[in-house]
KOLSE-749061 format. One record per atom (N, C-alpha, C): residue number from 1; residue in one letter; atom name; x, y, z. Coordinates in steps of 0.2 Angstrom, whole numbers, plus 5000, padded with zeros to 4 digits. Example, Ala and Ser with C-alpha at 12.3 -4.5 7.8 and 13.67 -1.06 7.14 Angstrom:
PT    n  res  atom    px    py    pz
PT    1    a     N  5066  4972  5039
PT    1    a    CA  5062  4978  5039
PT    1    a     C  5066  4984  5039
PT    2    s     N  5064  4989  5035
PT    2    s    CA  5068  4995  5036
PT    2    s     C  5064  5000  5039
//
This chain:
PT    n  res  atom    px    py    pz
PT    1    x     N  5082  4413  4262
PT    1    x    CA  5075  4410  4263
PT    1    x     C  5071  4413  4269
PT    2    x     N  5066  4414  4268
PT    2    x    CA  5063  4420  4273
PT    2    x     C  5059  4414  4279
PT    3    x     N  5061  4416  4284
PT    3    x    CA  5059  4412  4292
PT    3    x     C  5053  4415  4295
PT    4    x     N  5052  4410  4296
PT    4    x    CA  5044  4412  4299
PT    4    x     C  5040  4408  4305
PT    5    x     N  5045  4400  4303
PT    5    x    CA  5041  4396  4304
PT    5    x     C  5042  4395  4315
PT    6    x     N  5036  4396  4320
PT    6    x    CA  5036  4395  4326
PT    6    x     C  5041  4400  4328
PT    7    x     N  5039  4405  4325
PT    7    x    CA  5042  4413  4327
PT    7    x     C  5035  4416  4332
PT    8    x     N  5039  4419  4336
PT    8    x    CA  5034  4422  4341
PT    8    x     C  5033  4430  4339
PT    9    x     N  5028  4432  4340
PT    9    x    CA  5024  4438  4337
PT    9    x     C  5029  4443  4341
PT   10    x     N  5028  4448  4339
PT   10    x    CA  5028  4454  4342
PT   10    x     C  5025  4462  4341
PT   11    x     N  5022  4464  4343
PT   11    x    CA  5017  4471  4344
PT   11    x     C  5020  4476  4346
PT   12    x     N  5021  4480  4341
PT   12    x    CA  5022  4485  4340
PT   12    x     C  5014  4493  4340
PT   13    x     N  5014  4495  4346
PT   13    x    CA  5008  4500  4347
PT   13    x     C  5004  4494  4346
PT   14    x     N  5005  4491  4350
PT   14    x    CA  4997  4484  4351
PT   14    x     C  4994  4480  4342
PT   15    x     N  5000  4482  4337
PT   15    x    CA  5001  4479  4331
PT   15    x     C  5003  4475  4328
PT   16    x     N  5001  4468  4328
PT   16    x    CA  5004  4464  4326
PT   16    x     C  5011  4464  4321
PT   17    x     N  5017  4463  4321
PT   17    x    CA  5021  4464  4317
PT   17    x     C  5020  4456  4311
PT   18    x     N  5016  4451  4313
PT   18    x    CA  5019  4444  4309
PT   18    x     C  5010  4447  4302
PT   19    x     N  5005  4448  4306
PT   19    x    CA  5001  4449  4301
PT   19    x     C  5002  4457  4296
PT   20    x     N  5006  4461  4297
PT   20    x    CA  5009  4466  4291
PT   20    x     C  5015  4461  4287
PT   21    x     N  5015  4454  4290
PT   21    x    CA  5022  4454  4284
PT   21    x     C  5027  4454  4287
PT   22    x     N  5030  4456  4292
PT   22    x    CA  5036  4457  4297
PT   22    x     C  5035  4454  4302
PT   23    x     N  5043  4447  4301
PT   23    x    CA  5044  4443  4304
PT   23    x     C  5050  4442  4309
PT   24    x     N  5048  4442  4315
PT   24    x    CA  5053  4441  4321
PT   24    x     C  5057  4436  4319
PT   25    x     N  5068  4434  4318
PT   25    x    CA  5070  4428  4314
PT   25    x     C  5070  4425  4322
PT   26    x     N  5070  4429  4328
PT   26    x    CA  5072  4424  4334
PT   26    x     C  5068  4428  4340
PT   27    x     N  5062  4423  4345
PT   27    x    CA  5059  4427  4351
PT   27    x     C  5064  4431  4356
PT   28    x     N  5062  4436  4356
PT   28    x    CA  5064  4443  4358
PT   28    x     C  5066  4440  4366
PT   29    x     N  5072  4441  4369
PT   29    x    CA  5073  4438  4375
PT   29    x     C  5073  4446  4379
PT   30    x     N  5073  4447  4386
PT   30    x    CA  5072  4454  4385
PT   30    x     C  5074  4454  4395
PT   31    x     N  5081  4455  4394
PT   31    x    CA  5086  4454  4401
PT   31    x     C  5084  4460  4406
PT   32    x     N  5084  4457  4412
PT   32    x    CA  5085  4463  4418
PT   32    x     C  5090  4467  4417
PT   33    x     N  5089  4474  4418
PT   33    x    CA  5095  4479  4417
PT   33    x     C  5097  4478  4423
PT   34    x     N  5102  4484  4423
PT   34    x    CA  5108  4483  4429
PT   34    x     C  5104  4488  4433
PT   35    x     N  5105  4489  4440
PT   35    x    CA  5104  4493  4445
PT   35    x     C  5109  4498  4444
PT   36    x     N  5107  4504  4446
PT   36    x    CA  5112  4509  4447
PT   36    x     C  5114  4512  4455
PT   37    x     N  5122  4510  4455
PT   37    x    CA  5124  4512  4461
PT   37    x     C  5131  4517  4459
PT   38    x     N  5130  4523  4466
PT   38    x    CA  5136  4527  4466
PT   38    x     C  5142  4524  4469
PT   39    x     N  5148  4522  4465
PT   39    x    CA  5152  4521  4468
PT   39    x     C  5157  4522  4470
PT   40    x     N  5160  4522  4476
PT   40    x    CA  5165  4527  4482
PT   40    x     C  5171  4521  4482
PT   41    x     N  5178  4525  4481
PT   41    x    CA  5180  4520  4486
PT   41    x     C  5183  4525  4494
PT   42    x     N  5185  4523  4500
PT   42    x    CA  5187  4525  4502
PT   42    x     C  5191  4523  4507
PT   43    x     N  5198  4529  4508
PT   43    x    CA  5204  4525  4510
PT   43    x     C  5204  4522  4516
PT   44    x     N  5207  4517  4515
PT   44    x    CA  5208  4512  4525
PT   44    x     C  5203  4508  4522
PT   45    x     N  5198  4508  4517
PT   45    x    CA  5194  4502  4519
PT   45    x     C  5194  4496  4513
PT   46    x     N  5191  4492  4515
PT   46    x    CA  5195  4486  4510
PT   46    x     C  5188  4486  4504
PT   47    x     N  5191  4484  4498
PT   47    x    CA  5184  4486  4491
PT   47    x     C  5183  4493  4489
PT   48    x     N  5175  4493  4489
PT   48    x    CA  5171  4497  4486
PT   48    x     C  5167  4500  4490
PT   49    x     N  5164  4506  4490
PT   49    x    CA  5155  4508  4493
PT   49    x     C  5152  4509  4488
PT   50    x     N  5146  4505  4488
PT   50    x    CA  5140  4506  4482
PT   50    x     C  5133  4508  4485
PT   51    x     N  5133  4514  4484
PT   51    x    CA  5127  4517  4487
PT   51    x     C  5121  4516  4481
PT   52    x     N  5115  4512  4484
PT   52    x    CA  5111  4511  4479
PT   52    x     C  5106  4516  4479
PT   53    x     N  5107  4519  4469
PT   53    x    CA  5102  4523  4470
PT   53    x     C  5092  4523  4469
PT   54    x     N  5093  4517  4468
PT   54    x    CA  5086  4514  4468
PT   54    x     C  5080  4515  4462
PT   55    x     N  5087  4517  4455
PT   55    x    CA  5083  4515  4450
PT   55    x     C  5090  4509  4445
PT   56    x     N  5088  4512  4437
PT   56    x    CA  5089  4505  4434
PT   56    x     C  5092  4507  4429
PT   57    x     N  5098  4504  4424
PT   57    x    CA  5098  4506  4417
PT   57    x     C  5093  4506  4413
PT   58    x     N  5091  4507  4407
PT   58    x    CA  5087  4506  4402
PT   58    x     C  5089  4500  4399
PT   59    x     N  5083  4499  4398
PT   59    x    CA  5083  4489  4395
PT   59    x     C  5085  4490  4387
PT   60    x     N  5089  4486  4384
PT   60    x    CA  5090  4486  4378
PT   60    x     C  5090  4479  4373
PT   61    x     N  5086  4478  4369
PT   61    x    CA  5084  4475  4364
PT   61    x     C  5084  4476  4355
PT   62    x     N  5090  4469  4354
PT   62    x    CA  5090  4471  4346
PT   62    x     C  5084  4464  4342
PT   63    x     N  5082  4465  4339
PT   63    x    CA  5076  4462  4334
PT   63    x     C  5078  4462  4328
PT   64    x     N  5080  4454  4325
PT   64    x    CA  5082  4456  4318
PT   64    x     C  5074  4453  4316
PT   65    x     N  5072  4455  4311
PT   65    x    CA  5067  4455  4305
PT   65    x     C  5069  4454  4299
PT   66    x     N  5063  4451  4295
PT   66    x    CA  5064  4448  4289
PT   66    x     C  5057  4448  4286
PT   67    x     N  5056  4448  4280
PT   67    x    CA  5050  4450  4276
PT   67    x     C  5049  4449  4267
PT   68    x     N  5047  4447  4265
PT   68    x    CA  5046  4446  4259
PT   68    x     C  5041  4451  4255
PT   69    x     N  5046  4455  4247
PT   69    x    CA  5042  4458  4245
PT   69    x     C  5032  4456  4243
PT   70    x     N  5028  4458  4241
PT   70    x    CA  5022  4458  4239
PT   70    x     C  5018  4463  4235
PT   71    x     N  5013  4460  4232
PT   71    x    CA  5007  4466  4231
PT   71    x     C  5013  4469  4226
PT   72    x     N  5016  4468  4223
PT   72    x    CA  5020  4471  4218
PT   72    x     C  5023  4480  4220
PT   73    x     N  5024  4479  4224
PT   73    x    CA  5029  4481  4228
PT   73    x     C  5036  4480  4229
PT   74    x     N  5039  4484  4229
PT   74    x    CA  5046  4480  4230
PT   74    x     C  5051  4481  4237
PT   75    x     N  5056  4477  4237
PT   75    x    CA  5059  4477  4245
PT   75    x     C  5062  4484  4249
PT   76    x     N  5062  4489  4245
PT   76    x    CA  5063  4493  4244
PT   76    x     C  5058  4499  4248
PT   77    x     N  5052  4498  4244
PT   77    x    CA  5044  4501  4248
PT   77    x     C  5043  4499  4253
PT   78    x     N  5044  4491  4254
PT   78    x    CA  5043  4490  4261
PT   78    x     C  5045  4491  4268
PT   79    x     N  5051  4491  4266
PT   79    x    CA  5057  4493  4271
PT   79    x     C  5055  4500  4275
PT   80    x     N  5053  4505  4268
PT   80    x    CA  5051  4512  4269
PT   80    x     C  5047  4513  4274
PT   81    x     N  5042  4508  4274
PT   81    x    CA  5035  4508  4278
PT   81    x     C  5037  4504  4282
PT   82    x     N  5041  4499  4283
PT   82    x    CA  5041  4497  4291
PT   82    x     C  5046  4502  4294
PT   83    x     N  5052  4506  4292
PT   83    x    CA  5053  4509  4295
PT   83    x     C  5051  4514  4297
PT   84    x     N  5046  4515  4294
PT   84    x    CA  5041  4524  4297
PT   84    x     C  5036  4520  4303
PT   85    x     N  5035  4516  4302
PT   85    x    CA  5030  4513  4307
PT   85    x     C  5035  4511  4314
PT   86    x     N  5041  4509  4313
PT   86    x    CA  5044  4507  4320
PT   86    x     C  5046  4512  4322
PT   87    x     N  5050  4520  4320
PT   87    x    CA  5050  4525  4321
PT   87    x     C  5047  4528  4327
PT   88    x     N  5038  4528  4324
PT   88    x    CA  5033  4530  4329
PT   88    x     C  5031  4529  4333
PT   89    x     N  5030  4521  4335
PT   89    x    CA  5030  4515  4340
PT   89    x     C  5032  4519  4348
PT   90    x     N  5026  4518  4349
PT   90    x    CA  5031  4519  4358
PT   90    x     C  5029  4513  4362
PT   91    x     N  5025  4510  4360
PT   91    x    CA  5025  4503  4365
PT   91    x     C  5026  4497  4361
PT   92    x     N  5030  4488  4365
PT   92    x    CA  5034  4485  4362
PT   92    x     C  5031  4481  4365
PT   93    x     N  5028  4475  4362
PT   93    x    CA  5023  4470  4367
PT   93    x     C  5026  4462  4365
PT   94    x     N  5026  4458  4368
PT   94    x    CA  5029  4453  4365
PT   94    x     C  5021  4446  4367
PT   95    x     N  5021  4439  4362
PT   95    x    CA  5015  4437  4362
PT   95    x     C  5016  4431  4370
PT   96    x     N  5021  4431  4370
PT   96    x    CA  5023  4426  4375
PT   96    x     C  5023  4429  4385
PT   97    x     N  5023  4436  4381
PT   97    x    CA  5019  4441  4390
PT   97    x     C  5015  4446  4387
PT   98    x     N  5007  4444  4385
PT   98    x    CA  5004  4449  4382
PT   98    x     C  5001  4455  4387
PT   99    x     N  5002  4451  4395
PT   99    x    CA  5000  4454  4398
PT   99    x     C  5003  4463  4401
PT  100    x     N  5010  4463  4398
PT  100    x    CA  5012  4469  4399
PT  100    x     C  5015  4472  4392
PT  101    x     N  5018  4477  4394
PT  101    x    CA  5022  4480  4389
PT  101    x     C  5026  4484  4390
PT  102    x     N  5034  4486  4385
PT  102    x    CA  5039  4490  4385
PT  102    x     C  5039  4497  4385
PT  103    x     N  5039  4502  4386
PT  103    x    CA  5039  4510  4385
PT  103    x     C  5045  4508  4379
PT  104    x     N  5044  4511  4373
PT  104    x    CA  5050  4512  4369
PT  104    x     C  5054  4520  4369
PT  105    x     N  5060  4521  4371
PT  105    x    CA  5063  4526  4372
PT  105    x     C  5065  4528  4363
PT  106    x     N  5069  4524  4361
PT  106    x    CA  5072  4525  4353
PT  106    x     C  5072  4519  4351
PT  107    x     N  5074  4518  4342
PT  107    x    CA  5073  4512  4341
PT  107    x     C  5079  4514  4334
PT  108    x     N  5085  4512  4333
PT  108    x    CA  5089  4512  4328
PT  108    x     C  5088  4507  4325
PT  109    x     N  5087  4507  4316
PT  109    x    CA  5085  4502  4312
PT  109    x     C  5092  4504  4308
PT  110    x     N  5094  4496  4307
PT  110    x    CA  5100  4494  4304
PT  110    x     C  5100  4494  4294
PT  111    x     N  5104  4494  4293
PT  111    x    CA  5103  4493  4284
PT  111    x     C  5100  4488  4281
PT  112    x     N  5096  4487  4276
PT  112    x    CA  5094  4481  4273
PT  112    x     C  5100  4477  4270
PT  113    x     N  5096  4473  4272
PT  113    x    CA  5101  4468  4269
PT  113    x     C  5096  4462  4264
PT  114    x     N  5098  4463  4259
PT  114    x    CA  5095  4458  4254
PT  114    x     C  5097  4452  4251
PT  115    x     N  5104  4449  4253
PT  115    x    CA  5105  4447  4253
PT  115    x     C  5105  4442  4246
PT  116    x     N  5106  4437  4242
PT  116    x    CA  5104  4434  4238
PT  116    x     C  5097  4437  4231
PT  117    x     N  5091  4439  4238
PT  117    x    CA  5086  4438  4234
PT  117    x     C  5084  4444  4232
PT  118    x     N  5078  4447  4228
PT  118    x    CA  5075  4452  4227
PT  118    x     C  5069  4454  4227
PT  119    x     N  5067  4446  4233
PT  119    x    CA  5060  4448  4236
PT  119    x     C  5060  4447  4243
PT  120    x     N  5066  4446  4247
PT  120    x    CA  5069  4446  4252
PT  120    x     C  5072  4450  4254
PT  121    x     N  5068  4453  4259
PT  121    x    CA  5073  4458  4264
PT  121    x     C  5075  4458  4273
PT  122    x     N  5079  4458  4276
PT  122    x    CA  5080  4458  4282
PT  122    x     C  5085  4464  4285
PT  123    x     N  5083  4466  4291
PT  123    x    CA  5086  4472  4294
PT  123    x     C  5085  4471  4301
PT  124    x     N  5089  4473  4306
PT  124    x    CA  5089  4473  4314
PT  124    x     C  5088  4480  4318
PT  125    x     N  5081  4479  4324
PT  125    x    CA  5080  4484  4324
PT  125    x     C  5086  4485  4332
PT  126    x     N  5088  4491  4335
PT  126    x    CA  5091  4492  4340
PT  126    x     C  5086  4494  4347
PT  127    x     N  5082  4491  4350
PT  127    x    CA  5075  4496  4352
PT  127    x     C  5081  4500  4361
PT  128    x     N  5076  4503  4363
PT  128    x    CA  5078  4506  4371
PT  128    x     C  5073  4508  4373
PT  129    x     N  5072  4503  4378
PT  129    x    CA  5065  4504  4383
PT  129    x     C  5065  4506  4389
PT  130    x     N  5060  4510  4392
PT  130    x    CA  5060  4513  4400
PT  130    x     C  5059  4504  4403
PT  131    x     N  5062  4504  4409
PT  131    x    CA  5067  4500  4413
PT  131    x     C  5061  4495  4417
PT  132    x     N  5056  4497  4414
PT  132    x    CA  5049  4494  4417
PT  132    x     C  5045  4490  4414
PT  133    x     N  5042  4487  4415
PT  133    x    CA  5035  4481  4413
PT  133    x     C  5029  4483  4414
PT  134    x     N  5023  4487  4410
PT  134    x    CA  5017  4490  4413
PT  134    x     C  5013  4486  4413
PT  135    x     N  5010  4486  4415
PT  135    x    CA  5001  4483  4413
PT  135    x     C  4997  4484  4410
PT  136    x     N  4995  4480  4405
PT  136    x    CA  4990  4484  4401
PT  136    x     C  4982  4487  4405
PT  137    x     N  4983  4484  4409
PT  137    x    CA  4976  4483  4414
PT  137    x     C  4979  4492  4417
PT  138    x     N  4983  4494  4418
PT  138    x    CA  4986  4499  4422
PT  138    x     C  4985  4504  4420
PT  139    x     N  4982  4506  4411
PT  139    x    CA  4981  4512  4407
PT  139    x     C  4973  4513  4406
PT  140    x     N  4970  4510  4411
PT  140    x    CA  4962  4513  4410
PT  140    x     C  4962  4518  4415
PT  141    x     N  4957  4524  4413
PT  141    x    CA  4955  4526  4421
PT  141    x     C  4951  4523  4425
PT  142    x     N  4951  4523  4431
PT  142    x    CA  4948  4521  4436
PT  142    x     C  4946  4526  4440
PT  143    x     N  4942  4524  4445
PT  143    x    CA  4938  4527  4449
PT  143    x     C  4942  4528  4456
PT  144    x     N  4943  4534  4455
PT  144    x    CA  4951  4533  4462
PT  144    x     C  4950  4528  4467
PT  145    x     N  4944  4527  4469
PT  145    x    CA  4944  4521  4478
PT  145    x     C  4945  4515  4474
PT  146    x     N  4947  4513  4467
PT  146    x    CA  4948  4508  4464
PT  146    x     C  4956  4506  4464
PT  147    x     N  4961  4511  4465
PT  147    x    CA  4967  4510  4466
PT  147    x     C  4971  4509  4472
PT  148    x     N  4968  4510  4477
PT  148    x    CA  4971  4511  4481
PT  148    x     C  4974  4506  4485
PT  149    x     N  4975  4501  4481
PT  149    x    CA  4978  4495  4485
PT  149    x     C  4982  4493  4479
PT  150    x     N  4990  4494  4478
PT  150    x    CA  4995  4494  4474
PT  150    x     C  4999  4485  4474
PT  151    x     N  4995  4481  4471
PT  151    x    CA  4999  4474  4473
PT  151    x     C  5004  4474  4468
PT  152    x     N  5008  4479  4464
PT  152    x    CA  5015  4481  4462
PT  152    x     C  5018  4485  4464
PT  153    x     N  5025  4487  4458
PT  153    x    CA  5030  4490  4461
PT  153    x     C  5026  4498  4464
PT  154    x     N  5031  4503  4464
PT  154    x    CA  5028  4510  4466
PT  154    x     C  5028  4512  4457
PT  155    x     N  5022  4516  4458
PT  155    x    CA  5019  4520  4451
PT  155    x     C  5023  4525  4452
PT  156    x     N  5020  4528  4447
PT  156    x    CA  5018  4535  4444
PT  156    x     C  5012  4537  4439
PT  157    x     N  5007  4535  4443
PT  157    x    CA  4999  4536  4440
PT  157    x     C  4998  4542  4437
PT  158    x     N  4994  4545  4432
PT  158    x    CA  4990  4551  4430
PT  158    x     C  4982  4551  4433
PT  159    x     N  4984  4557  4438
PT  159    x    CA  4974  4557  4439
PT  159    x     C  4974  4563  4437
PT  160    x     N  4964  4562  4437
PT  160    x    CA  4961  4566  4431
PT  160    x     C  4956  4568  4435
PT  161    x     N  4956  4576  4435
PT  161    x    CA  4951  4580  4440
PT  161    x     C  4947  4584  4435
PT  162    x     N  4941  4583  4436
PT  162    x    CA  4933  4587  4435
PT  162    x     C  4932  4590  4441
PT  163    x     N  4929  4597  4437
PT  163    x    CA  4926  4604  4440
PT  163    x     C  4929  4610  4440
PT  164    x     N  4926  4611  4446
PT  164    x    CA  4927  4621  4445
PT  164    x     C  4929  4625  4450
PT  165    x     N  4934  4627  4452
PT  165    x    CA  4938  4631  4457
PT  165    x     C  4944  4628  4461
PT  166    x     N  4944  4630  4466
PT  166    x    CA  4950  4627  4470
PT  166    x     C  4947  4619  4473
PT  167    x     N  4955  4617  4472
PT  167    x    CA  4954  4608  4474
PT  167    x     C  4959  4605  4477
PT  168    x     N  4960  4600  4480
PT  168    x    CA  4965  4598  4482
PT  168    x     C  4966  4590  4485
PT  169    x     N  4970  4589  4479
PT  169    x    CA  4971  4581  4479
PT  169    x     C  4975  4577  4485
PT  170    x     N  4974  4573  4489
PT  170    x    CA  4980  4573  4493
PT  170    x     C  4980  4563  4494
PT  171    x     N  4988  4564  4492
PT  171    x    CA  4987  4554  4491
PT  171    x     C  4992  4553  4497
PT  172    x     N  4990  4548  4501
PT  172    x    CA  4998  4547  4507
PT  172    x     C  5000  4551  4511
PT  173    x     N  4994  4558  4511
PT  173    x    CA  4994  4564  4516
PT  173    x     C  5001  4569  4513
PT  174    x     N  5002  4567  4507
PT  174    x    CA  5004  4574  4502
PT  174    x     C  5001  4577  4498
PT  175    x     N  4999  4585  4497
PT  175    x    CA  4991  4587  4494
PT  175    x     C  4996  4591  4487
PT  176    x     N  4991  4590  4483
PT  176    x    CA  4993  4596  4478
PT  176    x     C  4986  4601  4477
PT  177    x     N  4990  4606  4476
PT  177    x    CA  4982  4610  4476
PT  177    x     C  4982  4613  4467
PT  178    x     N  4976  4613  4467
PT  178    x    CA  4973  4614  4458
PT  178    x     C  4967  4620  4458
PT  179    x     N  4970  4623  4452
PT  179    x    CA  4963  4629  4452
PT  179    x     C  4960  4625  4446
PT  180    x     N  4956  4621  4449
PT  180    x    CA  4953  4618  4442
PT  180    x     C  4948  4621  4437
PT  181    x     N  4948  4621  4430
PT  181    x    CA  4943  4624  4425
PT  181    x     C  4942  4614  4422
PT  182    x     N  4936  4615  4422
PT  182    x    CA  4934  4608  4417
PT  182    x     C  4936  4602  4420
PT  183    x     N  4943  4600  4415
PT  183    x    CA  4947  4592  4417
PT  183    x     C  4954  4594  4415
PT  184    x     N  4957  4593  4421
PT  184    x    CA  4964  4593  4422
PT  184    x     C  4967  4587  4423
PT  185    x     N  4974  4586  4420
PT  185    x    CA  4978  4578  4419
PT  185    x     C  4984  4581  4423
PT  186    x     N  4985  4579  4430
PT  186    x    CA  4989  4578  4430
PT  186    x     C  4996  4571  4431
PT  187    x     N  5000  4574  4430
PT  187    x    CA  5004  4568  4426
PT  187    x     C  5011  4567  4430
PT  188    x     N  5012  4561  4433
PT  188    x    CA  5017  4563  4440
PT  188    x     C  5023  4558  4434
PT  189    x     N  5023  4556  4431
PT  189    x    CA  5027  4553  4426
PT  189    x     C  5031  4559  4420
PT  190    x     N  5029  4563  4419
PT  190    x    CA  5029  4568  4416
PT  190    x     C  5031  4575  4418
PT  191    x     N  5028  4574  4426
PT  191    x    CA  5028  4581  4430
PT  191    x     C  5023  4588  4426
PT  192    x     N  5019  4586  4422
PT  192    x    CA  5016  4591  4421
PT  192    x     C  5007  4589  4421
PT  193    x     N  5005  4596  4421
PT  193    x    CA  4996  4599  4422
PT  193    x     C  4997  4599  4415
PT  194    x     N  4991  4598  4411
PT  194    x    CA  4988  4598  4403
PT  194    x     C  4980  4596  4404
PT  195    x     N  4979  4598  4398
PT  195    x    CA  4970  4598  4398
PT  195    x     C  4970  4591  4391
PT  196    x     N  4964  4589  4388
PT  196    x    CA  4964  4584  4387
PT  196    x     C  4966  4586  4379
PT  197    x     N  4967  4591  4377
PT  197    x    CA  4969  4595  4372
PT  197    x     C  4978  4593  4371
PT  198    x     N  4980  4590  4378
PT  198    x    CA  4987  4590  4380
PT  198    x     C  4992  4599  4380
PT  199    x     N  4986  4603  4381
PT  199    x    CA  4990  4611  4380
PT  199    x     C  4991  4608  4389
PT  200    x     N  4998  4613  4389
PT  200    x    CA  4999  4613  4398
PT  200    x     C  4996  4619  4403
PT  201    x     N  4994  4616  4408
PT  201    x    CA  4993  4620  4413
PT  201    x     C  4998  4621  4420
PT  202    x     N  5002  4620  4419
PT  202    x    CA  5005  4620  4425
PT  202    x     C  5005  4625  4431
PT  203    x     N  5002  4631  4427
PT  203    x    CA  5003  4636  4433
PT  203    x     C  4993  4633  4436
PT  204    x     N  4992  4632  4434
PT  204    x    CA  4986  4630  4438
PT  204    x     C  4987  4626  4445
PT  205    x     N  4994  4623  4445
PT  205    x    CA  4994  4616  4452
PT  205    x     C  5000  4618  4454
PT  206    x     N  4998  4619  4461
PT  206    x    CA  5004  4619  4467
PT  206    x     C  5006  4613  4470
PT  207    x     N  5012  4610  4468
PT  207    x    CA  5014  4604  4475
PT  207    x     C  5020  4601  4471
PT  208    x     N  5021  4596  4473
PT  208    x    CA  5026  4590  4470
PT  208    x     C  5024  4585  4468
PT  209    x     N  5023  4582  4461
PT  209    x    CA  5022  4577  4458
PT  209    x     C  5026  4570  4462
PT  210    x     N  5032  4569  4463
PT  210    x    CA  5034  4564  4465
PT  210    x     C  5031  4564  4473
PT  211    x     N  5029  4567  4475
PT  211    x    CA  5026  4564  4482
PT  211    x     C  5018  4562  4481
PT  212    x     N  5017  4561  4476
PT  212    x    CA  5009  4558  4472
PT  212    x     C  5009  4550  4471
PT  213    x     N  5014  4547  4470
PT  213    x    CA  5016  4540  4465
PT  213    x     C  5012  4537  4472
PT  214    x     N  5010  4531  4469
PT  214    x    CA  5007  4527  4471
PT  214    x     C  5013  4521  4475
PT  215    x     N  5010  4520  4481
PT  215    x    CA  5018  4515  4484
PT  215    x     C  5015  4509  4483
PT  216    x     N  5017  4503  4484
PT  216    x    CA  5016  4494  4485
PT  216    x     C  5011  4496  4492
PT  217    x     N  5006  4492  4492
PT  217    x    CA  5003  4490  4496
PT  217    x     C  4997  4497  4497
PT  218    x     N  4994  4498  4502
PT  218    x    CA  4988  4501  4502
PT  218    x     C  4991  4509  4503
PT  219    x     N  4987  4511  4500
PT  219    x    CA  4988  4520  4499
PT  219    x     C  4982  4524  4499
PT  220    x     N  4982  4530  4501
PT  220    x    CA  4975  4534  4505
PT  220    x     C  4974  4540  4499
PT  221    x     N  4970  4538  4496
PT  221    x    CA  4968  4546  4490
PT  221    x     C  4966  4551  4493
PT  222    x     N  4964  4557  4492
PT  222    x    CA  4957  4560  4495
PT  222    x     C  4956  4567  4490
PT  223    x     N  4949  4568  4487
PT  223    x    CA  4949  4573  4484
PT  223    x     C  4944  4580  4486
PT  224    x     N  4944  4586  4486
PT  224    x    CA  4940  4590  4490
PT  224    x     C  4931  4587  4486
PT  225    x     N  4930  4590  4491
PT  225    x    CA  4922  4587  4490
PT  225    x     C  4919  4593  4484
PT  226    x     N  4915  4588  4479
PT  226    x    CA  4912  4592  4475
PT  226    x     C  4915  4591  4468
PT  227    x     N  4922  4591  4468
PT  227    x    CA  4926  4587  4462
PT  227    x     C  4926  4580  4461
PT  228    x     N  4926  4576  4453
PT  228    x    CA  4927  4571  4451
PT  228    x     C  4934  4569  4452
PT  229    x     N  4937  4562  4453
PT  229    x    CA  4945  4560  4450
PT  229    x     C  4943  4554  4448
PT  230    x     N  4947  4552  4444
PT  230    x    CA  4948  4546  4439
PT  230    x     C  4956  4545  4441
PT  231    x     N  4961  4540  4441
PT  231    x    CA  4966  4538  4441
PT  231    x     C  4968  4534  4434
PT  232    x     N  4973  4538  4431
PT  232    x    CA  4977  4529  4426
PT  232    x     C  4982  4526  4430
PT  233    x     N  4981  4522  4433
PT  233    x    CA  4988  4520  4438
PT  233    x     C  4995  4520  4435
PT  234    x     N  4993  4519  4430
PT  234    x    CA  5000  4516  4427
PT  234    x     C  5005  4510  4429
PT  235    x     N  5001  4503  4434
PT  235    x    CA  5004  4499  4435
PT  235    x     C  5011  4495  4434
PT  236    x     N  5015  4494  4438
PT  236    x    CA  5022  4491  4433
PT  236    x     C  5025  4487  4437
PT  237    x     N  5029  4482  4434
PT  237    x    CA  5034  4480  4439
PT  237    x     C  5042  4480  4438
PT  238    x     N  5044  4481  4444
PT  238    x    CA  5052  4483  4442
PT  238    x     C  5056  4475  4440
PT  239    x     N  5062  4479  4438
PT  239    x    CA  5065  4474  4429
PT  239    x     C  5065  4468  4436
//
């Protein structure tokens, strides 16, 4: 019998999966990963040393799904097309936290199973998420003097430079310098320079991406005079 009833939604690339037809059988619980620490032991002392390193495993979540054929289709076609659609999916949003979302790393989809019926199908998906909670509010650009008060964890933002020649961006008195043409992306989550084409520019920027990320609490932009920047913060909270 196909389940449906007081099932919580879940979105896939901001897609409703219950209005395609595709029905969560149980609300998505979605656990703190573990912290990752270097473990030592060392002689004469009593235990462990756990050197933390200050990130996190990957979060992992299985989803079974269930779905009834239609439209004279059969359970078969269906299947095909939900599993091309979960495939591509990179964000994982559930209806009970709309306000954030999962980065999807991979997503392993299990066998059908059809159990009994021949308009019935059910299959569990394996998802693996980046170890963070973003904000949807986090993926606009902004107006760089718009960010600079981080009331979450530390980023890793994308800004976005307009104009023409030498520039230099500098966040928390670390600069990166850019021979800018046009509009440059740079991407401190990525570590790379690209144009809005996504071709790379790399050799255009000198500096270190991870001395860019945005920390908690107040942080100091600054762009040369003359240049545009936009920020996407990419807001998040840790697990």
């Amino acid at each position: 019998m196909l389940q449906k009833i007081h099932i919580e939604d879940i979105f896939l690339d901001h897609r409703s999966c219950i209005d395609i037809g595709l029905y969560p059988v149980k609300p998505p619980t979605i656990v703190s990963p573990a912290r990752q620490y270097n473990e030592q032991e060392i002689p004469g002392r009593d235990g462990k040393f756990y050197e933390d390193l200050g990130t996190y495993e990957d979060i992992t979540l299985t989803v079974e799904f269930n779905f009834r054929a239609r439209n004279k289709k059969t359970v078969d076609q269906f299947f095909r097309e939900y599993k091309r659609m979960i495939r591509k999916a990179k964000v994982f949003s559930k209806q009970s936290d709309p306000a954030v979302f999962y980065k999807i790393k991979k997503a392993e989809i299990g066998e059908l199973d059809r159990g009994t019926s021949n308009s019935i199908g059910t299959f569990s998906v394996d998802f693996t998420f980046d170890p963070y909670a973003y904000l949807l509010d986090g993926v606009v650009p902004l107006d760089y003097k718009r960010v600079t008060w981080n009331e979450y964890d530390e980023s890793k933002p994308i800004y976005i430079l307009s104009g023409e020649g030498m520039c230099t961006l500098t966040v928390n008195g670390k600069s990166m310098e850019c021979d800018c043409t046009d509009t440059v992306y740079i991407d401190t989550d990525l570590e790379l320079a690209y144009r809005e084409d996504k071709s790379w520019v790399n050799q255009m920027v000198k500096g270190y991406y991870d001395e860019l990320y945005l920390i908690p609490g107040r942080n100091t932009i600054s762009i040369t005079q003359g240049f545009d920047l936009k920020v996407i913060p990419n807001w998040r909270y840790e697990p």
